[in-house]
matplotlib code that plots the C-alpha trace (Angstrom):
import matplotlib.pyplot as plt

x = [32.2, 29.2, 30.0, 33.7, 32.2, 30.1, 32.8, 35.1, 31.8, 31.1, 35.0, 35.3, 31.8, 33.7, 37.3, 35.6, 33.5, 36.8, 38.5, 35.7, 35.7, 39.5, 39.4, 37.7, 41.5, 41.7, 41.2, 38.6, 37.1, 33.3, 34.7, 36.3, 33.4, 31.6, 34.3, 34.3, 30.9, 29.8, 31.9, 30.6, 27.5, 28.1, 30.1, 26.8, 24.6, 26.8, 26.5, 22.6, 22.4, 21.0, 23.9, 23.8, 26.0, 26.4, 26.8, 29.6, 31.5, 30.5, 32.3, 35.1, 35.7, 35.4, 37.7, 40.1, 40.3, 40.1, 43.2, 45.1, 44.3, 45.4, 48.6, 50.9, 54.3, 56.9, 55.8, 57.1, 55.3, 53.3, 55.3, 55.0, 58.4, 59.9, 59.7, 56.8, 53.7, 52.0, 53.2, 52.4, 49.1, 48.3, 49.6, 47.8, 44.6, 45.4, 45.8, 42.7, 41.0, 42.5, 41.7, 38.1, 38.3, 40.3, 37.0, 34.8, 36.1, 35.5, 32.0, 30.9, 32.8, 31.3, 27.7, 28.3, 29.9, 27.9, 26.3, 30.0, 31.4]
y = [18.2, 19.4, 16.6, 18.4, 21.6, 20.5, 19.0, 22.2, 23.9, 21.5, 21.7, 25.1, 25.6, 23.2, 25.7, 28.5, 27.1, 26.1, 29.2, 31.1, 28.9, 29.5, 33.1, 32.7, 34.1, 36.7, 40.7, 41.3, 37.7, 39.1, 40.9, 37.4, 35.2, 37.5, 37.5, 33.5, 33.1, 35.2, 33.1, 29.3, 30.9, 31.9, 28.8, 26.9, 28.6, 27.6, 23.8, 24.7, 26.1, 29.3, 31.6, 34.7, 35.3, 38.8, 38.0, 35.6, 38.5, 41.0, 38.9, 37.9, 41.6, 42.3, 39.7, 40.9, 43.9, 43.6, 41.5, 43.8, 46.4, 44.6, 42.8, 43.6, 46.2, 43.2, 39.8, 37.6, 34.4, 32.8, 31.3, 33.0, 34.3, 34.3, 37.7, 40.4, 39.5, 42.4, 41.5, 37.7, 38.3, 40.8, 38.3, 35.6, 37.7, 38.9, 35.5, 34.3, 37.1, 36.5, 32.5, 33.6, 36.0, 33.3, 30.2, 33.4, 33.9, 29.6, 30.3, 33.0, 31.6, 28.8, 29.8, 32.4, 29.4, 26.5, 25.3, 25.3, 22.6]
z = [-15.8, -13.7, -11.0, -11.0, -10.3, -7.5, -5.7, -5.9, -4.6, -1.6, -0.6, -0.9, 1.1, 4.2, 3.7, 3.8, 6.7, 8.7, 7.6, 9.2, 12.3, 12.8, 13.2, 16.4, 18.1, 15.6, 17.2, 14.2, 14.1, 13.7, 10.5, 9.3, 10.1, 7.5, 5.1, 5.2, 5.8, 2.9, 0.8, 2.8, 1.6, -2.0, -2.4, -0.9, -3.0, -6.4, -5.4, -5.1, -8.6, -6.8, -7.5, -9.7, -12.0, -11.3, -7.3, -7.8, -10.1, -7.7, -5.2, -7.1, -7.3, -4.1, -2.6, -5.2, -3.9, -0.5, -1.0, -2.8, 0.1, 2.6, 1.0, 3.4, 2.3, 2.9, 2.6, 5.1, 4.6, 6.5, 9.3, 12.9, 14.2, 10.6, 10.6, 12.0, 13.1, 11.5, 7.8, 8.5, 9.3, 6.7, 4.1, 5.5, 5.0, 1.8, 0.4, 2.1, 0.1, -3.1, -2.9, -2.4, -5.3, -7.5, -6.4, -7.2, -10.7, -11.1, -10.1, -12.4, -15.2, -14.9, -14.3, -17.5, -19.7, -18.0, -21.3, -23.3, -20.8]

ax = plt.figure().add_subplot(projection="3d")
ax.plot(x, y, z, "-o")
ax.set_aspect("equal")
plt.show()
């Protein structure tokens, strides 16, 4: 099970990565790159055995809400030009944020519970 874990870590270290990378279009790409990089970092740090548990909660919560704050009031889906850009984008971003939270609430679960499994 801790080889599992690891795994989910490093591939969620290289989306997080390329999710950072891909906001290099984006009008608030320095604010992204720290979103994503933050979480290539915490995600890093988990597959180094270095992360607190309190700092992947923290984050957890913080993705959370910053994904509920920015869920968009209609959501569109994802696809440009089916309906507007503003929504798309905000629930693109939203989602981003609430996958972090969701890989966030792996980590500290696991790092609370990590001698149950």
């Amino acid at each position: 099970m801790k080889t599992f874990f690891k795994i989910f870590a490093v591939i969620f270290t290289i989306l997080f990565t390329w999710s950072g990378y891909l906001q290099n279009n984006d009008p608030d790409a320095l604010l992204w790159y720290t979103i994503y990089g933050v979480a290539a970092l915490g995600s890093l740090l988990f597959v180094l055995g270095r992360l607190p548990h309190i700092a992947a909660a923290l984050l957890c919560l913080a993705y959370l809400i910053g994904g509920f704050i920015s869920w968009p009031e209609t959501f569109e889906g994802f696809e440009i030009g089916a309906g507007d850009i503003v929504n798309i984008e905000r629930g693109r971003e939203a989602c981003g944020l609430l996958i972090a939270s969701a890989v966030f609430l792996v980590y500290a679960l696991r790092i609370r519970y990590k001698k149950r499994f």
